[in-house]
MARNU-817445 format. One record per residue (C-alpha): x negated, y negated, z negated; residue number from 1; residue in one letter. Coordinates in pm, whole numbers. Each point is the difference from the previous one (the first is absolute). Layout:
REM residues N
+--------+--------+--------+-----+---------+
!      u !      v !      w ! num ! residuo !
+--------+--------+--------+-----+---------+
!      X !      Y !      Z ! NUM !       a !
...
+--------+--------+--------+-----+---------+
END
This chain:
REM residues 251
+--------+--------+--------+-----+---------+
!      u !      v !      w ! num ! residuo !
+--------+--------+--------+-----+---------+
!      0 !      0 !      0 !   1 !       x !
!   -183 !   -330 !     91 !   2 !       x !
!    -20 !   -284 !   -188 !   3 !       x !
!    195 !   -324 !     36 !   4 !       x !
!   -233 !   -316 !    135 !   5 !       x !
!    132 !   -320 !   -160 !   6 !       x !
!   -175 !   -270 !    226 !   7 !       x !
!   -183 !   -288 !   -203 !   8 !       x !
!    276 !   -246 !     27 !   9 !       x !
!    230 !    253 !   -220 !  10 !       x !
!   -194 !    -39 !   -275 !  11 !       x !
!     91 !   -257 !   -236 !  12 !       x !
!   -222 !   -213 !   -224 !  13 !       x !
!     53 !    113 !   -242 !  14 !       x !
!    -44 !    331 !    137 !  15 !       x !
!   -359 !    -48 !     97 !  16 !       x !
!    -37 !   -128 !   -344 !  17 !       x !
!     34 !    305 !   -101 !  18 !       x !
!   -157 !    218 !    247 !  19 !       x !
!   -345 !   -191 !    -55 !  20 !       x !
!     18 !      5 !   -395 !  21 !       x !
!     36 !   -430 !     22 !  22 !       x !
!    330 !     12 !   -152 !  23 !       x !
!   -132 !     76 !   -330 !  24 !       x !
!   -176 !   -323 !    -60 !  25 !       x !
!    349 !   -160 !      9 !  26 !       x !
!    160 !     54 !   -325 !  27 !       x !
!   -327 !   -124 !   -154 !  28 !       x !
!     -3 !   -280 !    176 !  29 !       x !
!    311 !    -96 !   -124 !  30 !       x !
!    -14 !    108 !   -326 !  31 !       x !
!   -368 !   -223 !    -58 !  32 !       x !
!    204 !   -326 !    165 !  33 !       x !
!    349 !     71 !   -162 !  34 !       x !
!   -232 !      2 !   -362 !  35 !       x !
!   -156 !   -315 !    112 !  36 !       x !
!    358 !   -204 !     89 !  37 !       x !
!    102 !    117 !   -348 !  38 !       x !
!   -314 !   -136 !   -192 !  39 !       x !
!     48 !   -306 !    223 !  40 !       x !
!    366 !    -17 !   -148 !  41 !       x !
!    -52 !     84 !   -341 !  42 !       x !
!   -247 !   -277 !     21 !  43 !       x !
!    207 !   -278 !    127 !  44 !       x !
!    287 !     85 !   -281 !  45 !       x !
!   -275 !    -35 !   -214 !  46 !       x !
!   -152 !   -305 !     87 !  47 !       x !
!    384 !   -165 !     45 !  48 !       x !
!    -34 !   -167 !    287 !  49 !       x !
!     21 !    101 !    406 !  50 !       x !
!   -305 !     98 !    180 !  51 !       x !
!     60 !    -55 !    308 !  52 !       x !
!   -272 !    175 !    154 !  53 !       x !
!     50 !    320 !   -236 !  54 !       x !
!    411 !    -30 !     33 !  55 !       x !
!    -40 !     20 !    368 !  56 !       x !
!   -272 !    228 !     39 !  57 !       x !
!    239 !    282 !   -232 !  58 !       x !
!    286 !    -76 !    203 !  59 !       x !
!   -243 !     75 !    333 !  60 !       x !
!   -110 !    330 !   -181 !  61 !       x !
!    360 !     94 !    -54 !  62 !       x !
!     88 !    -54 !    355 !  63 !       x !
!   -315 !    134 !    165 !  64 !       x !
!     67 !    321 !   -175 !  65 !       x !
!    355 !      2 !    101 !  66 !       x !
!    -96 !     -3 !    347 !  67 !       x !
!   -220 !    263 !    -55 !  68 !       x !
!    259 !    254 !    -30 !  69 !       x !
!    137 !    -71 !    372 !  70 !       x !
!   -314 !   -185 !    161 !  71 !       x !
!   -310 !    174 !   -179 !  72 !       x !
!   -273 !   -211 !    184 !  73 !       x !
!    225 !   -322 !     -3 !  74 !       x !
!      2 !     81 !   -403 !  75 !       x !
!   -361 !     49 !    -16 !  76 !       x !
!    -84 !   -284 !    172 !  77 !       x !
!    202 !   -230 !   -201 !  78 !       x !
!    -99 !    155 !   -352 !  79 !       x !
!   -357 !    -44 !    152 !  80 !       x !
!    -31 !   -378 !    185 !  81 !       x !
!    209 !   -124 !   -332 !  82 !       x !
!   -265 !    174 !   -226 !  83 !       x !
!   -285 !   -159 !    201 !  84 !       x !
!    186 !   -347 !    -25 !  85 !       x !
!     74 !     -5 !   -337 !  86 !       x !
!   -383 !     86 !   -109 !  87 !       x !
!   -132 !   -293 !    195 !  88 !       x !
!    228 !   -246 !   -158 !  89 !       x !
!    -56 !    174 !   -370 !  90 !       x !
!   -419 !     30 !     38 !  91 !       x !
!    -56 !   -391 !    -49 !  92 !       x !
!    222 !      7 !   -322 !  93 !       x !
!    -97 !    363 !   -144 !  94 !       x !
!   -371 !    -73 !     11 !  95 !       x !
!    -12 !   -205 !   -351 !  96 !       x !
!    232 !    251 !   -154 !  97 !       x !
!   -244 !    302 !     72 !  98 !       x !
!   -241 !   -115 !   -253 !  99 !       x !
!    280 !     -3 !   -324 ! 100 !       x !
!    176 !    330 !    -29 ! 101 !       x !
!     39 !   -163 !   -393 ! 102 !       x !
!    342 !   -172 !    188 ! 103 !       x !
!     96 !    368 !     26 ! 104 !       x !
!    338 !    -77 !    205 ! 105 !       x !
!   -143 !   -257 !    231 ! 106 !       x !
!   -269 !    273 !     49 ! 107 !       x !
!    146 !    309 !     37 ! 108 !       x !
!    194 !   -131 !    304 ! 109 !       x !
!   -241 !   -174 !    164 ! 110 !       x !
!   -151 !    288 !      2 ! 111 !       x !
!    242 !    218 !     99 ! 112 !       x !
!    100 !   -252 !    251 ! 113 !       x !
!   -343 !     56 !    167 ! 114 !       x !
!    -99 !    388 !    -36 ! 115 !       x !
!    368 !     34 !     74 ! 116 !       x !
!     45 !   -176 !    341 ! 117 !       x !
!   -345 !    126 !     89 ! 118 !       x !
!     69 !    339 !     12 ! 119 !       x !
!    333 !    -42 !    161 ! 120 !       x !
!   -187 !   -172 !    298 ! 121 !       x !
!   -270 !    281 !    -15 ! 122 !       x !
!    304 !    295 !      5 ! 123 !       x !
!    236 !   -178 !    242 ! 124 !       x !
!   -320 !     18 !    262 ! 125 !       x !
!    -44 !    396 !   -120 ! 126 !       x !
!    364 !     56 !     52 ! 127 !       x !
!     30 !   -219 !    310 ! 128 !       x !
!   -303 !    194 !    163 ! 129 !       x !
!    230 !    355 !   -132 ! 130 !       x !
!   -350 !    133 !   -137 ! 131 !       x !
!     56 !    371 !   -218 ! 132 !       x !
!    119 !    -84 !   -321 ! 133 !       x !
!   -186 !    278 !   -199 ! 134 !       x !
!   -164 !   -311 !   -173 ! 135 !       x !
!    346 !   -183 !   -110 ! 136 !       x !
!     24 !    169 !   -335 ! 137 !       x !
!   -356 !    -70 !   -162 ! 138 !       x !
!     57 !   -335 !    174 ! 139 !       x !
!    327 !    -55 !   -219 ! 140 !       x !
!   -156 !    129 !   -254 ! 141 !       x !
!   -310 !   -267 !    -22 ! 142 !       x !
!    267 !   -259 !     46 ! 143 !       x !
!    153 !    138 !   -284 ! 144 !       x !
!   -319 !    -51 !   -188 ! 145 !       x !
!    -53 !   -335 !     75 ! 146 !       x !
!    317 !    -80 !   -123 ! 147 !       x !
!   -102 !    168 !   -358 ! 148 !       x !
!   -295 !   -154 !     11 ! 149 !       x !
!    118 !   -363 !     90 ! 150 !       x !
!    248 !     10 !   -277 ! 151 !       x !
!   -232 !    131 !   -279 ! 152 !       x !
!   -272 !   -290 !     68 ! 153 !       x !
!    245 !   -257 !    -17 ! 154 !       x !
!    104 !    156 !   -299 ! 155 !       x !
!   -273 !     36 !   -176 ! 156 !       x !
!   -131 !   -336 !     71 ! 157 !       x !
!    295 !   -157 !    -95 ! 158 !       x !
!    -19 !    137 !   -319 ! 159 !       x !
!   -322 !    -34 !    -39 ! 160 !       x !
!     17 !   -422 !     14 ! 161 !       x !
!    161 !   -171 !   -286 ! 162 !       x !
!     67 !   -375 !     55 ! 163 !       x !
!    -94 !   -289 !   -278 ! 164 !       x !
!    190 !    -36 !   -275 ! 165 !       x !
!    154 !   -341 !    -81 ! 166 !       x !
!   -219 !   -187 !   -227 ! 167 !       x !
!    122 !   -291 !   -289 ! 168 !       x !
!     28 !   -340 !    231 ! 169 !       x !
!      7 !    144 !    336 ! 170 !       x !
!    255 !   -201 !    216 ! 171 !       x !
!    195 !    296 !    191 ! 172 !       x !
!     86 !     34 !    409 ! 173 !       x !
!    209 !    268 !    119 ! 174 !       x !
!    -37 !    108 !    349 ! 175 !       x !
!    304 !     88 !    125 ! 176 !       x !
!     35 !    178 !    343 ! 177 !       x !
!   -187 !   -191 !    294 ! 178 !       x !
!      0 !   -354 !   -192 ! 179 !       x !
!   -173 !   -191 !   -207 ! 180 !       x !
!    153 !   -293 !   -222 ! 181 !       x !
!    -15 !   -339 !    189 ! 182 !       x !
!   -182 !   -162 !   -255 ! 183 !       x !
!   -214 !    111 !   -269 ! 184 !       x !
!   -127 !   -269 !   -297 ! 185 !       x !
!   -280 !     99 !   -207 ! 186 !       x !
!   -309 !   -219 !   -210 ! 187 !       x !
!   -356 !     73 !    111 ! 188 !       x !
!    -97 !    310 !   -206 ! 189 !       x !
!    318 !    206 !    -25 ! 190 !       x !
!     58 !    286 !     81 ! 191 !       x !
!    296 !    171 !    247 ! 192 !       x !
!    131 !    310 !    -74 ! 193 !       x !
!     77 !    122 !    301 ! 194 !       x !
!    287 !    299 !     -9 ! 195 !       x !
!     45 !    146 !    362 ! 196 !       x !
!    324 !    188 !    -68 ! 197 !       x !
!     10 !     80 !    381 ! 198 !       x !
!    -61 !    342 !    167 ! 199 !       x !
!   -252 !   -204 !    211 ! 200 !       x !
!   -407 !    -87 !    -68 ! 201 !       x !
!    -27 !   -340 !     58 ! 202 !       x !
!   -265 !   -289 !    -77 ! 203 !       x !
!    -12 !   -304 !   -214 ! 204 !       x !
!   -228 !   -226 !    235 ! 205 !       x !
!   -109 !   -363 !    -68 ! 206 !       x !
!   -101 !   -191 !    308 ! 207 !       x !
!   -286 !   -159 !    -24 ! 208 !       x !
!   -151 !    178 !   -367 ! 209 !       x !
!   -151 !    318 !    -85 ! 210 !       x !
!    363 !    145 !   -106 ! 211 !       x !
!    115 !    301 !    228 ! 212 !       x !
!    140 !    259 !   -257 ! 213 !       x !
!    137 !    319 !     84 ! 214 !       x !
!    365 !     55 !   -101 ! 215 !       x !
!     32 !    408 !    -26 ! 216 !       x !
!    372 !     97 !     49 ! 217 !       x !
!    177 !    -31 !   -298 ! 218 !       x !
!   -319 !    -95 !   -256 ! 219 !       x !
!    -27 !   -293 !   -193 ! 220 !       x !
!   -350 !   -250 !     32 ! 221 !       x !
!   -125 !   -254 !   -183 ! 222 !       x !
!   -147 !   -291 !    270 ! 223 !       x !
!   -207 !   -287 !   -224 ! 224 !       x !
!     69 !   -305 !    179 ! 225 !       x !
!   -342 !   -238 !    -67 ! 226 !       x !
!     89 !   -253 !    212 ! 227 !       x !
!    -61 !   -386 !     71 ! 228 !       x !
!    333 !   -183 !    -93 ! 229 !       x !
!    214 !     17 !    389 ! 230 !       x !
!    248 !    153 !    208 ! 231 !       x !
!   -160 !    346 !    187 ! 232 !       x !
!    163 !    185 !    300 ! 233 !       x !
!     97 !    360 !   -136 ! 234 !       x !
!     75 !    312 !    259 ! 235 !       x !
!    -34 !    397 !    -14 ! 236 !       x !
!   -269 !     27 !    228 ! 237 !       x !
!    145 !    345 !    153 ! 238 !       x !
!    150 !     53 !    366 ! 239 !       x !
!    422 !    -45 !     21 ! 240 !       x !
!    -12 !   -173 !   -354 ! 241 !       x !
!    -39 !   -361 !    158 ! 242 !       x !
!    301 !   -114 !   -128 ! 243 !       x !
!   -170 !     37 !   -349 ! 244 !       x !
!    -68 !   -325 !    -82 ! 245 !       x !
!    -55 !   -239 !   -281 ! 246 !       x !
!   -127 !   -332 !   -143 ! 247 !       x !
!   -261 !     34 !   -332 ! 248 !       x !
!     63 !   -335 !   -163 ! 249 !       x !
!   -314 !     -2 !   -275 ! 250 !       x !
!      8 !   -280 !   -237 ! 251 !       x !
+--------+--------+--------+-----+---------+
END
């Protein structure tokens, strides 16, 4: 009994997916950028305010792995240009962040922003290319790991800094979210105690003076201000937080 030829053009793509072994790059693929658009969520809840690059790059996940289920290259493609977007925007404002996993939130998804996107570019070109997937598990599995080991740096270094603790005469500042108060009076030796109750690192910078003081997410610091009597420009000297700005009246 001879054998049935199906010509080339019968075979869908999905079918060829499977006949080569590419298909089973897919569900990691989307399972590493689905994790990704939820840390990107979770994040922007946290932080209370809209992202508009993260809002829009989740909703872009969701639908390029919608597509993906009827148009499997279409899917890819998206899920991969998006990725590749997304980490050229983010590079410029995760490069300070790298250095203070202390700010274990801010960290953690910068982070995971990165490694994150990065391998979904690197398996979206696997997958696209339908390579054998014999390598998709222990692939998943180092994700995995990176994941672990993300979350239990940023752990441990959060725990491991303490901030200041408020001292007799200190004149208080809370930092609030993304702002700073619009004016803040002090006399020439004080000292600020500076409470960053935000999920966000920021920086207590002086124009002009040797002050530039690290803000940890949610830690307390104690700035001296030794001063010359005069009004100072004040800003968080960190990319996106221009809008954090201030006047240091010393008198």
């Amino acid at each position: 009994m001879s054998t049935p030829t199906v010509r080339p053009d019968q075979v869908s793509d999905r079918g060829r997916d499977a006949s080569t072994g590419g298909s089973g790059w897919d569900p990691l693929v989307v399972a590493i950028a689905a994790a990704v658009a939820l840390v990107d969520v979770v994040f922007v809840i946290l932080i209370g305010e809209i992202a508009h690059v993260l809002t829009v790059a989740a909703i872009v996940t969701v639908v390029g792995i919608v597509v993906m289920q009827r148009r499997r290259r279409v899917g890819l493609g998206i899920l991969g240009v998006s990725s590749l977007l997304v980490l050229a925007a983010a590079i410029p404002f995760a490069v300070g962040h790298l250095g203070h996993p202390e700010s274990g939130v801010d960290w953690s998804h910068t982070v995971i922003g990165l490694v994150g996107r990065l391998f979904v570019v690197a398996l979206v070109a696997v997958a696209w290319r339908e390579r054998p997937d014999t390598a998709a598990r222990p692939v998943g599995v180092v994700a995995i790991g990176l994941l672990a080991v993300i979350g239990t740096v940023a752990l441990v270094a959060t725990a491991a800094t303490s901030g200041d603790d408020r001292q007799e005469g200190d004149i208080e500042l809370v930092v609030d979210a993304t702002a700073f108060p619009e004016r803040i009076t002090v006399a020439s030796g004080d000292v600020l105690f500076v409470d960053n109750t935000h999920i966000f690192r920021h920086t207590f910078t002086v124009e002009g003076t040797d002050i530039d003081v690290e803000l940890p997410a949610l830690q307390s610091v104690r700035i001296p201000i030794d001063l010359p009597a005069g009004s100072y420009s004040v800003f968080c000297d960190i990319p996106g937080h221009e809008s954090m700005t201030s006047v240091l009246v010393v008198e």
